[in-house]
N, C-alpha and C positions, 0 to 999 in steps of 0.2 A: 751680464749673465743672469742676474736674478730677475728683472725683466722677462727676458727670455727662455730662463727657466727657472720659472718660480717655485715648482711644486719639485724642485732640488733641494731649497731654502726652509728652513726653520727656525723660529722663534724658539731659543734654549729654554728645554723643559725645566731645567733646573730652579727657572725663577718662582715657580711655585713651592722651593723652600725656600723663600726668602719671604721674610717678615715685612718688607717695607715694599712689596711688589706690589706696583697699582693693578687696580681691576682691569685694567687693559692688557697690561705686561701677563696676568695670570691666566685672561683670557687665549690669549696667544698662545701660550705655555702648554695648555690645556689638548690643542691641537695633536699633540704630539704623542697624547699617551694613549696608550690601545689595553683597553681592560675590556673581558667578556667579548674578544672577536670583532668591539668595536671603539674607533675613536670618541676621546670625547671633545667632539665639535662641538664649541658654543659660541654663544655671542651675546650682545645687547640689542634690544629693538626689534626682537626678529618674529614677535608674534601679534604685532598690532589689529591685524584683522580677529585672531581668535580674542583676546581682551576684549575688542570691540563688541565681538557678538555676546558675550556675558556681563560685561558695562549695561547693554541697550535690551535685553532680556528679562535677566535675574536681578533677583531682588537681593545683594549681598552681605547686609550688614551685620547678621547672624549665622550666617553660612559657614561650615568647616569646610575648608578647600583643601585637595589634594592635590598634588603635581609630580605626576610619575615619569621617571624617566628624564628628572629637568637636569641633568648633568650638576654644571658650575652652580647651579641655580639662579645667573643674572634672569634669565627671562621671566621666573618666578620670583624677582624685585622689580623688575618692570610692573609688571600686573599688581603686586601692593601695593607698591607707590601709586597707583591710577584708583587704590579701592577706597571708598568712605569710611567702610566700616569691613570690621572680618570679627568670626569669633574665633578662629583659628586658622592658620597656614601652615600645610605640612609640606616641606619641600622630600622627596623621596624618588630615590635612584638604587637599583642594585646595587649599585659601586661610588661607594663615598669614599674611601680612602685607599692609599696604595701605602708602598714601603720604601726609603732612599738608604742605600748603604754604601758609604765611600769607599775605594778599596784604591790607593795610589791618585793617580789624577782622570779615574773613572768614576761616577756614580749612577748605581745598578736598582732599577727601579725593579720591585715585586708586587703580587696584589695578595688580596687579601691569605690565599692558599699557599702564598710560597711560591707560587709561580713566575721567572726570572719574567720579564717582558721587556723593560729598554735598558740600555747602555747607551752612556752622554757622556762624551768626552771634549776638550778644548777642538778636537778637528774631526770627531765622529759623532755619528749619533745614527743608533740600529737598533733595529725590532729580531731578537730571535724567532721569535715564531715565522718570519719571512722567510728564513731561509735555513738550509743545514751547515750553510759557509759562515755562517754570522753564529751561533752556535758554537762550532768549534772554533771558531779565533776567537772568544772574547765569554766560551765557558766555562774556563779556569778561575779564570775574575769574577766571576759573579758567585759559582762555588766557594771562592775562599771569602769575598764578601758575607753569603749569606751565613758561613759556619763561626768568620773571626769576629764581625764589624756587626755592634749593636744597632737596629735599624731604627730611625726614624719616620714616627707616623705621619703621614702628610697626608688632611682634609683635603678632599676635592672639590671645596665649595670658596667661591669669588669671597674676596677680604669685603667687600662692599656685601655682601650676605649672610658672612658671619659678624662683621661690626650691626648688621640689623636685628639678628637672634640675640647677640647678647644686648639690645636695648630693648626690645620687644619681644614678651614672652610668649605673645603668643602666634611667632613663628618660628619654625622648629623643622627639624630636618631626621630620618632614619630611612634605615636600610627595606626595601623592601623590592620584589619582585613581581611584575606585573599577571607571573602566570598565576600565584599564590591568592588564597582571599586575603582581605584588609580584615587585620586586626586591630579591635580598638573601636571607638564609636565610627560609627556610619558617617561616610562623608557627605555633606550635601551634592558639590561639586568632585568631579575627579578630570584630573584634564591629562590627557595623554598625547607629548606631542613627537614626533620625530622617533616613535620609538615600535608603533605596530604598523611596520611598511613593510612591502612585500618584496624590496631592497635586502629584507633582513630573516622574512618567514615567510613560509605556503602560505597559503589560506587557510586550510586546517590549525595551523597553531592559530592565524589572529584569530579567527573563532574560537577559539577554545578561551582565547586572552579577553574576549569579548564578555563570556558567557559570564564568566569571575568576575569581571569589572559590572557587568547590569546584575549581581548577585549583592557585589560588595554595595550598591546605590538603595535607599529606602526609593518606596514607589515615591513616582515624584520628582527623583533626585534626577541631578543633569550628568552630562558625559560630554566633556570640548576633546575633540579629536584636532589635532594639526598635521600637517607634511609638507616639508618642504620640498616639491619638485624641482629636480636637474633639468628645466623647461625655461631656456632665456625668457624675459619680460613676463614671465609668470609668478606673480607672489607666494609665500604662503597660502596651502586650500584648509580651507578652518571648516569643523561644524558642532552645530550644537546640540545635543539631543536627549531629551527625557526619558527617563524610565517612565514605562506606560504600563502594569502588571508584567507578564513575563518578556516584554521586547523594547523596543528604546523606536521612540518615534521622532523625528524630524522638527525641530524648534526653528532655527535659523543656517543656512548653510553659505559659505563665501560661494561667488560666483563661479570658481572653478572649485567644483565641490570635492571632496577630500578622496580619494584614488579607492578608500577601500568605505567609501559611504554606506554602500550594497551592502556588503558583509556585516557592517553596525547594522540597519535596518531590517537583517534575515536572521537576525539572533531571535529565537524565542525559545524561553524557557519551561513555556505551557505551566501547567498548576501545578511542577519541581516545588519541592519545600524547598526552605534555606539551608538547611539538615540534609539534603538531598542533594543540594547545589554546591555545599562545601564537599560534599562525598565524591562529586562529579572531577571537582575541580584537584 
């Protein structure tokens, strides 16, 4: 049956409150939780072409890199483990933590807002926001969860990512959203993968997401875009691209270049102040 219907099958969310969960087990785990409209799918190894183009490019050894959108954040420990030198690594996701509250032999996941989103039982496991039948069978429990049953914070970042922060201070992880500017010093690098598709937005938003991200880069600074296409025998489309005054021009692009490369390349901000470009934004 699981064979033949896989996408029936789930890896129990629950093992990402467990302490002794390998990065694999939490990967899996990972799959299952739907915060902000979307899953967070991750993995290990899934962005060798984008590395590659800022390996064989950039010159990294003093570089502040940003990673929006990296979920678990394995794929941004992929990329340190392969860098010589960093002067900082900022892993950063809208959505770094949820909430677990036991309530009988259920436990009712919420996000940051109080928001109920999953329910994991020994023989169920449901998203209300699916449906209005999943909802009322199983929104009494979650109500007397969230009012009786003190909640537990649960990081959404891979035990192999957090055993790296706490050895290495200068990678570090915060909330942030990719429509918002970057506060804080100015990134060299900002890499944004799996996260401005049109899967997920018009066009008009990733422009808009665009304009913030070539505001938030000092002239000079780079932009890695990633996506992974639902396109059998087709990898990751990676690309690399510099801020050039107010547009981002073309450095290095994978063979099958990134779905929304256009939209990167027609960004221009003309002579916008910064003052200007936070006001826009």
């Amino acid at each position: 049956m699981q064979e033949r219907l896989g996408r029936f099958f789930w890896a129990d969310p629950r093992a990402i409150l467990r302490a002794d969960a390998s990065p694999e087990e939490f990967r899996r785990a990972m799959s299952a939780i739907e915060v902000g409209g979307t899953y967070k799918i991750t993995g290990a190894n899934r962005h060798p072409g984008a590395d590659e183009l800022m390996l064989a490019n950039l010159d990294l050894a003093d570089a502040v890199i940003v990673d929006i959108g990296a979920s678990d954040g394995s794929t941004s420990l992929d990329l340190i483990s392969k860098l010589g030198g960093f002067k900082q690594y900022i892993i950063a996701d809208k959505y770094l933590r949820v909430f677990a509250r036991e309530n009988g032999r259920k436990t009712y996941f919420y996000d940051d807002d109080g928001n109920w989103i999953l329910v994991v039982g020994s023989r169920v496991l449901a998203w209300p926001a699916t449906s209005g039948f999943i909802r009322a069978l199983f929104g009494r429990g979650a109500r007397t969860a969230a009012h009786r049953v003190a909640p537990r914070e649960v990081l959404l970042l891979n035990p192999a990512v957090q055993q790296r922060m706490a050895a290495d201070p200068r990678v570090t992880a915060r909330v942030h959203d990719v429509f918002l500017p970057w506060e804080g010093q100015a990134p060299d690098v900002i890499k944004v993968a799996n996260l401005l598709r049109r899967l997920y937005f018009p066009d008009a938003d990733i422009v808009r997401a665009l304009e913030v991200l070539l505001g938030n880069l000092p002239d000079g600074g780079h932009l890695v875009i990633v996506d992974n296409p639902r396109i059998d025998g087709m990898p990751p489309r990676c690309g690399l691209y510099r801020r050039d005054g107010g547009r981002f021009v073309v450095v290095a692009e994978s063979e099958n270049v990134p779905e929304i490369s256009t939209l990167v390349t027609g960004v221009d901000l003309g002579d916008r102040t910064d003052a200007q470009r936070s006001s826009d934004a």
